[in-house]
C-alpha positions in Angstrom: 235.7 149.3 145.4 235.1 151.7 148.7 231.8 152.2 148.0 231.1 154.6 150.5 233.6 156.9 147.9 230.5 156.6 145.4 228.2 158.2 147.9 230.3 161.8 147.5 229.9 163.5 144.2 232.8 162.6 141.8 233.6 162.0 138.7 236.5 162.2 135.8 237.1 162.8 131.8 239.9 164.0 129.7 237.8 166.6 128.7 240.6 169.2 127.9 239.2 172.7 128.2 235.9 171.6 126.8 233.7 173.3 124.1 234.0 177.4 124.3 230.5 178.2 124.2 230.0 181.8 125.6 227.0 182.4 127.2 225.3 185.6 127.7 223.2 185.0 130.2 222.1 182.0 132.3 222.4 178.8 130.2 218.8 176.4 129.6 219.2 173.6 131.0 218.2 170.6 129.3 217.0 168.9 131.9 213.7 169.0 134.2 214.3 168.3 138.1 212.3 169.0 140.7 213.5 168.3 144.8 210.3 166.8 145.5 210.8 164.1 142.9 214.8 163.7 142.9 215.5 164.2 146.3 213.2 160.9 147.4 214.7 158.6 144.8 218.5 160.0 145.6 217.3 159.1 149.6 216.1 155.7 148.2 219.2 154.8 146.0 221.4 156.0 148.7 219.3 153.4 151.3 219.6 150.8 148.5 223.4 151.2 148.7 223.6 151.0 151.8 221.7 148.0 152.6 223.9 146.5 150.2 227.3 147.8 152.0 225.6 145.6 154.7 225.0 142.6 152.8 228.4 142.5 151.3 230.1 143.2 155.5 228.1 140.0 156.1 229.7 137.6 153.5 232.3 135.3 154.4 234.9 134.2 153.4 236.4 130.8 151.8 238.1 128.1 154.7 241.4 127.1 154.2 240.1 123.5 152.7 237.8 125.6 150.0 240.5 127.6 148.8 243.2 124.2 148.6 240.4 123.2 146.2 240.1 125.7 143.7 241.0 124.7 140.1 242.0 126.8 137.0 240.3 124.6 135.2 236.8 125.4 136.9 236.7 129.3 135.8 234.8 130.0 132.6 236.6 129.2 129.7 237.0 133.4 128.6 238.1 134.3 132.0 240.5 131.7 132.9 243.9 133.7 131.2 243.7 135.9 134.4 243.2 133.2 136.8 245.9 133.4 139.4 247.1 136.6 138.5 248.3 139.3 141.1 250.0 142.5 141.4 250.1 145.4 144.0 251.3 147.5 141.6 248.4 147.2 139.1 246.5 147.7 142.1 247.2 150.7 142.5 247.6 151.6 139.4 243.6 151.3 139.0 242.9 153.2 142.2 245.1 156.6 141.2 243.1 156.2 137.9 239.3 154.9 139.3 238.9 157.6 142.1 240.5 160.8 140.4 238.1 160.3 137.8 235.0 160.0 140.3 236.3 163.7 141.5 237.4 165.2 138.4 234.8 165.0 136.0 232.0 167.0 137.4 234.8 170.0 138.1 235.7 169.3 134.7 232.2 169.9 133.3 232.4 173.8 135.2 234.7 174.7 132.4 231.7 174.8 130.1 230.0 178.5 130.3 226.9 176.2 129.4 226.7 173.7 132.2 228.6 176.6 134.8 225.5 178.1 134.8 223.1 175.2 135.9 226.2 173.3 137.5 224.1 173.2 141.0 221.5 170.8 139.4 223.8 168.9 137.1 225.8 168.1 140.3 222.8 166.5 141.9 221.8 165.3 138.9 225.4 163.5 139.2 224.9 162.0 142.5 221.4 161.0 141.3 223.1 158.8 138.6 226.4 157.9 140.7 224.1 156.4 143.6 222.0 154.5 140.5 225.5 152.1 139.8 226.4 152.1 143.7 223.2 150.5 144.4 223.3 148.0 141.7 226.6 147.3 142.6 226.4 146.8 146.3 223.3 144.7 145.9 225.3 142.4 143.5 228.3 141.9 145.4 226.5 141.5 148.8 224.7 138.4 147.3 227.3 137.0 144.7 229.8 134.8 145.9 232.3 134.5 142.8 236.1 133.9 143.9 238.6 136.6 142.6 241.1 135.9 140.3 243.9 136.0 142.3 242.6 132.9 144.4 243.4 130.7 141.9 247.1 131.2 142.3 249.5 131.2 145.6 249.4 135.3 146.3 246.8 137.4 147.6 248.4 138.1 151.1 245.5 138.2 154.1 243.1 138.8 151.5 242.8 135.3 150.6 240.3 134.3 153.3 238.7 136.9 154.3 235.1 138.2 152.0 236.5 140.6 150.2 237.8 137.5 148.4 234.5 136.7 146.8 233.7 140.2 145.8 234.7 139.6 142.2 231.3 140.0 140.4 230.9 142.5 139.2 233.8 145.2 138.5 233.2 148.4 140.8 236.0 150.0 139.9 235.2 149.7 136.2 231.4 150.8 136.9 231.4 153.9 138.8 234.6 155.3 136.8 232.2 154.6 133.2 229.7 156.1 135.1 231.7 159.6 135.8 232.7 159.5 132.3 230.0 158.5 130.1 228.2 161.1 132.3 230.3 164.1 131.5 230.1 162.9 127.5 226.7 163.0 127.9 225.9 166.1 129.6 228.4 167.8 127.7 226.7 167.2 124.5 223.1 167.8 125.9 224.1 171.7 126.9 226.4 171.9 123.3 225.1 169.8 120.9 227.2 169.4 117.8 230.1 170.7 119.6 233.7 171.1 117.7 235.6 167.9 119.4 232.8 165.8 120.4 234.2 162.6 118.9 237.5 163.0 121.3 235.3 163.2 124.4 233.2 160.2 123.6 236.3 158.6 123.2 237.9 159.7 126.1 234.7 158.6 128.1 235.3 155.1 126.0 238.7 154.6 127.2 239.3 155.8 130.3 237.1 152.7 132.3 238.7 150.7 129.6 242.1 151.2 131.0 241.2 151.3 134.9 239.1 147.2 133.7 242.6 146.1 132.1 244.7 147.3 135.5 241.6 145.3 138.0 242.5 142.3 135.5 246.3 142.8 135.9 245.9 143.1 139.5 244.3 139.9 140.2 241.0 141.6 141.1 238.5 141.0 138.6 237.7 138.6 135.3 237.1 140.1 132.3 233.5 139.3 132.0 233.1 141.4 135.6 234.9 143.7 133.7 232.3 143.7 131.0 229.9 143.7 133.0 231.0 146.4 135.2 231.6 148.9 131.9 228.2 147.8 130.6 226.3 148.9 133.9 228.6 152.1 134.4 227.7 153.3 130.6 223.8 152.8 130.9 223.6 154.7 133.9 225.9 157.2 132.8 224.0 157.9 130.3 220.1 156.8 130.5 219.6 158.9 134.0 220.6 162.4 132.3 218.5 161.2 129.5 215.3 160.2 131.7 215.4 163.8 132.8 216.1 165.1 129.3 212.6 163.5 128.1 210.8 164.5 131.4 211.8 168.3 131.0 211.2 168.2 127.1 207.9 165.6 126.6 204.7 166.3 127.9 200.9 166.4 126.2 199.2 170.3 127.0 195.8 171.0 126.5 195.1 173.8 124.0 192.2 175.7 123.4 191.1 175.5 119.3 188.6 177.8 117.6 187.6 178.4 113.6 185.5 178.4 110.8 185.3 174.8 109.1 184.6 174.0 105.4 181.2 174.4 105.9 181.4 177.9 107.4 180.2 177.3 110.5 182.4 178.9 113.1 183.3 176.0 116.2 185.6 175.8 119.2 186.9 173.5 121.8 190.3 172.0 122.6 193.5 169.7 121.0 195.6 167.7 122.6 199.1 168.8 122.0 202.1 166.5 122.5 205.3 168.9 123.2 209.0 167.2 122.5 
């Protein structure tokens, strides 16, 4: 995965022409950012991420004696089907799929009348949750050494030695693209909620990352529990950092003033806590 790629804002869904909300005027957002809050953590995530670009520049690679002993029978029992496999084609395959969707998705979301008019904040709110997955991912792969599938057999080119090799866990590719889509779902049905066709966009969030895991499998890239893992990390970011904002923007406890006359008739005043959701 080129993770300096994640660092732009992307994204990608088959979102069709999305609901046809028509809005008046200026949509409410759903969500509750403020600079001097987001704009820290996005310059921390992004340092995060980058201290892990660095970690994984220093790995190296397996020696010619460590790779003459690597043995199918040594790979965990549910990923050994892929060991040894290895195709360009595949390859490729997953990168025209993986990094349209990390562009796509937000430009996708514009479409909506609904999120159009707070698209400024929901694209920062994208990089926000983008650079959440890049940092967990770079931190990962810069200090996990598992060998990728394609070791185990006699292709692989240059690659064999060199530590990109034993950048297998866990599935980048597979993370940020469930990241872009799960976050499009997600913000889609936070500005429309209940919308006509929601079903077919959770699906298409659901499916796309599925296919771009089976190509990284295909190509010799990735197992399928770094492919599990991958989708797994991609989804909960995808969706829990919109939500985190969702809950900061709509939760809060306000204190009101109170005054009356109680059973007794005696008139009294003061103030209630009131918790606003």
């Amino acid at each position: 995965m080129k993770t300096l790629l994640s660092l732009a804002l992307s994204g990608t869904l088959l979102l069709g022409s999305g609901p046809a909300a028509v809005a008046q005027t200026k949509a409410t957002s759903p969500y509750h950012t403020r600079f001097a809050v987001d704009g820290p953590i996005v310059l921390g995530l992004g340092a995060v991420s980058a201290f892990g670009l660095y970690r994984v520049q220093q790995k190296s690679g397996r020696t010619d004696a460590e790779l003459a002993a690597l043995r199918k029978e040594d790979v965990l029992a549910i990923d050994r089907f892929s060991a040894g496999w290895y195709s360009e084609n595949y390859q490729l395959a997953g990168d025209l799929l993986c990094y349209p969707t990390l562009v796509i998705a937000p430009g996708l979301l514009a479409l909506n009348d609904n999120v159009r008019g707070r698209y400024g904040q929901v694209l920062g709110l994208y990089l926000q949750t983008m650079l959440a997955t890049d940092a967990l991912f770079t931190s990962t792969v810069g200090n996990v050494y598992r060998n990728r599938p394609y070791l185990y057999g006699p292709e692989g080119g240059g690659g064999r030695s060199g530590a990109i090799a034993t950048n297998s866990f866990f599935a980048g590719h597979t993370a940020h693209t469930a990241t872009a889509t799960f976050f499009a779902a997600k913000v889609l049905h936070d500005f429309n909620p209940g919308y006509e066709g929601e079903g077919l966009v959770w699906g298409a969030a659901a499916v796309v990352p599925a296919a771009v895991a089976y190509t990284r499998i295909k190509a010799g890239k990735h197992f399928l529990t770094d492919n599990i893992v991958g989708y797994a990390v991609g989804t909960t970011m995808g969706i829990v950092v919109p939500q985190l904002h969702k809950e900061a923007g709509r939760a809060g406890v306000s204190l009101m003033p109170l005054q009356g006359v109680n059973v007794n008739g005696y008139a009294y005043s003061g103030f209630s806590l009131s918790k606003q959701l």
